[in-house]
N, C-alpha and C positions, 0 to 999 in steps of 0.2 A: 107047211110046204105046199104050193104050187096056189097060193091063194091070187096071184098076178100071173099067172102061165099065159101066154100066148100074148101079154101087155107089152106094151113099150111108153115106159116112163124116163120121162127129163127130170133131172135135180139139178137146178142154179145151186153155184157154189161148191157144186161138189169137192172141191179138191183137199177138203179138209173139215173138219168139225162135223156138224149135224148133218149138213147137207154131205159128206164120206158116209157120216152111220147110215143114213138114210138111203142113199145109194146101192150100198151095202146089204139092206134088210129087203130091200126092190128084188136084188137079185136072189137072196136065198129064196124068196116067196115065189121065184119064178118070171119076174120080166126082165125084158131087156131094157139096159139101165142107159142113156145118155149122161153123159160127163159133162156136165159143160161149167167151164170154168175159166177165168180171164189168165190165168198161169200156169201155161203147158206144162213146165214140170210135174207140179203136184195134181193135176187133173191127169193126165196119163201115169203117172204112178200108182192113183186110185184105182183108175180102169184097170190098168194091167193085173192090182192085188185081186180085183173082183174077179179076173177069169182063173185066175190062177186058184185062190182059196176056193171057190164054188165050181171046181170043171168038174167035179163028180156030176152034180147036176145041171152040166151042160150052159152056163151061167155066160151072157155074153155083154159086153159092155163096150161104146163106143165114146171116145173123148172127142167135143166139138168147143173148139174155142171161143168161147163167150165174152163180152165185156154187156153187162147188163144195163150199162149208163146209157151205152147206145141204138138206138130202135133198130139200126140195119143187122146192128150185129144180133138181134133177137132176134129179129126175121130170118135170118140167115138161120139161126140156131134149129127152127123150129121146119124151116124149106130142106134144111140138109138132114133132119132127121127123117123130114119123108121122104127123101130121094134116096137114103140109103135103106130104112126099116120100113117104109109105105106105110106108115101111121102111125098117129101119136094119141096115147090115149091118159095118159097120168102127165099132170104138169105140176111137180113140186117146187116152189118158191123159195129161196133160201139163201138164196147171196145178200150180204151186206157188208158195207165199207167197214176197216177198224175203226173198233168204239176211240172216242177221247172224252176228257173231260171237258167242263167249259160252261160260266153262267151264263144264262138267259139272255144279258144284255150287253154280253161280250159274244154273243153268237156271230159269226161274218155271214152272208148271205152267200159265200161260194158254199161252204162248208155245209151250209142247210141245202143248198140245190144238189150238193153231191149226193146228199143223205136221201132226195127226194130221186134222185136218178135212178138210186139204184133198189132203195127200196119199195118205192113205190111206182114209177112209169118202166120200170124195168118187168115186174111182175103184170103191171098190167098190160105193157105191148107182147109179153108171152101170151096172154090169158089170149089178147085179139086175136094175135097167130094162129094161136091153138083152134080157137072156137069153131073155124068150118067144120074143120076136120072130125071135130066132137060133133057137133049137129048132126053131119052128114052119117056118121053110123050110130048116133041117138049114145052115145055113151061117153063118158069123159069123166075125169076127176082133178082137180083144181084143189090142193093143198099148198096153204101160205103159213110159212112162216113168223109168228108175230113174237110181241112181247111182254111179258108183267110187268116191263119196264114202262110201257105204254099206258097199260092199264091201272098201274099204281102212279103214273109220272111221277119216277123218280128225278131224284136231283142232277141237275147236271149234265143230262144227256137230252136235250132238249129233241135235238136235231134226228135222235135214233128215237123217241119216244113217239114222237107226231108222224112221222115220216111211216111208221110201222104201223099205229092208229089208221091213218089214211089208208094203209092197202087194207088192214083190218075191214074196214066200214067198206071198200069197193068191192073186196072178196063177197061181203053178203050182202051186198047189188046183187054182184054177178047169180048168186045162188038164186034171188027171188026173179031173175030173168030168165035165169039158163036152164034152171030147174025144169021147164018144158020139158029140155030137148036129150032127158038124161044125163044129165052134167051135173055132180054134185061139185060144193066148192064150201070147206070148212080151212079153219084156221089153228094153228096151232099153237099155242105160248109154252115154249121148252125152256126147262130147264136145266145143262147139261155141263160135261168135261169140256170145255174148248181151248183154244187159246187165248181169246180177249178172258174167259174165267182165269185162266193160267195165271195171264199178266194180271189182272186183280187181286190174287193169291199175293204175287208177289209185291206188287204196289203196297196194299194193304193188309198186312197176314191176320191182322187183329177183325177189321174188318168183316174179311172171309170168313172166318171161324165164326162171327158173330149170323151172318147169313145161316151159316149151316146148321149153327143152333136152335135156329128159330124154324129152320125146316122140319115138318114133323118125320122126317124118315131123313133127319139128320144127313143127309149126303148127295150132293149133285148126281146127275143121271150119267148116266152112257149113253153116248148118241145113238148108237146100235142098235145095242139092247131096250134100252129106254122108251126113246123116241122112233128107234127105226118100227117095231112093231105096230104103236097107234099109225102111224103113216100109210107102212101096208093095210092096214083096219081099214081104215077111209079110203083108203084105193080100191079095196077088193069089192067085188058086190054084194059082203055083207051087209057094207053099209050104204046099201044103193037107197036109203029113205033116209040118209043123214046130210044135212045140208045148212049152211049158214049156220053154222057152231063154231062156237073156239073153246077149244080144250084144253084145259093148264095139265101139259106132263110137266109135272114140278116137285112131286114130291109132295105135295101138298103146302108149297111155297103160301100161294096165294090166297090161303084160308083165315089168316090176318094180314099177310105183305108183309113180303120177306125183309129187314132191315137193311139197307144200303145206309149205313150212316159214314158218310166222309165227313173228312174234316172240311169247314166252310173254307172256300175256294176266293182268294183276292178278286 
């Protein structure tokens, strides 16, 4: 408790999955959370759960409408957070388009620019935004969301493998630039409850089981629980000497690669 007190942290994507747990775990630790999410529904339904569940400890949360594909709307995201809370100090990364499937040489180039929109110039016109702001009071933390999908290249998700690689490899740029000016910036590879996992359960139930088995602690994460606490970790300034890392919360997925075997795809 209170490891972010007096912080204000952004989560792309919040409106749901890791980036909600993540949100989430901002505010029990103590800052104040921005919402920012492309579907007002579910981004102010998040906000509202955060004040609601954590008013004992005064927990405050602001929904700003995001679409991460586009630079104004980043900019906007990152202007209105200081115009309402007067500084931004935690930027966690985490919005991405829904997964699909799809071979390599059936890939369309819209589909790969959408994937590159939002997962990678999305996070990094935040990173730009952010950066005076971080300079100017020598403190800042930069958490991106990646993936084992990335790092194993799996099959068939071309377009979310490379596209997450990319921010991966710009994330520790930024670290071996920004590292001056007290701005750490590490990466995370989660592996959690979502709903693209959901719809893979269902797609392939054989599949799924087959993943889980091969996990050595047998069972996907809680965003929350899981994932939301390494987050606050790398936020808080215990880890103010941690930088340019990527962390697999996966359960220990990634100690052989976790099996994604589909069936070969026409």
């Amino acid at each position: 408790m209170g490891e972010l007190t007096d912080r204000v942290a952004i989560v792309t994507g919040a409106g749901g999955g890791i980036g909600a747990g993540v949100a989430r775990a901002f505010a029990r630790a103590g800052a104040t959370v921005v919402v920012a999410n492309r579907t007002e529904s579910s981004g102010t339904e998040v906000t509202g759960a955060i004040e609601r569940d954590f008013r004992a400890i005064g927990a405050r949360a602001i929904y700003i409408q995001t679409d991460v594909s586009h630079r104004d709307s980043v900019r906007n995201l990152v202007d209105e957070t200081i115009r309402q809370l007067g500084r931004v100090d935690i930027v966690c990364n985490n919005a991405t388009p829904p997964g699909h499937l799809t071979r390599l040489e059936n890939l369309s180039d819209d589909v790969m620019h959408e994937f590159l929109a939002v997962n990678h110039y999305g996070p990094m016109w935040a990173m730009q935004a952010a950066f005076p702001h971080m300079k100017a009071q020598q403190w800042g933390r930069i958490i991106t969301m990646c993936s084992l999908n990335g790092v194993n290249a799996h099959r068939y998700t071309a377009m979310y493998n490379s596209s997450k690689e990319a921010i991966r490899a710009l994330t520790r740029t930024a670290a071996v630039e920004w590292g001056q000016y007290g701005i750490t910036c590490n990466a995370i590879c989660p592996a959690a409850v979502t709903p693209p996992w959901q719809a893979f359960e269902k797609f392939d139930p054989k599949g799924a089981q087959e993943v889980l088995d091969a996990n050595p602690m047998r069972r996907m994460g809680d965003a929350e629980a899981d994932i939301g606490p390494l987050a606050v970790f790398l936020a808080s300034d215990a880890a103010r000497y941690i930088t340019g890392n990527t962390i697999h919360a996966d359960g220990g997925g990634h100690i052989s690669g976790v099996p994604w075997n589909f069936e070969p795809l026409e």
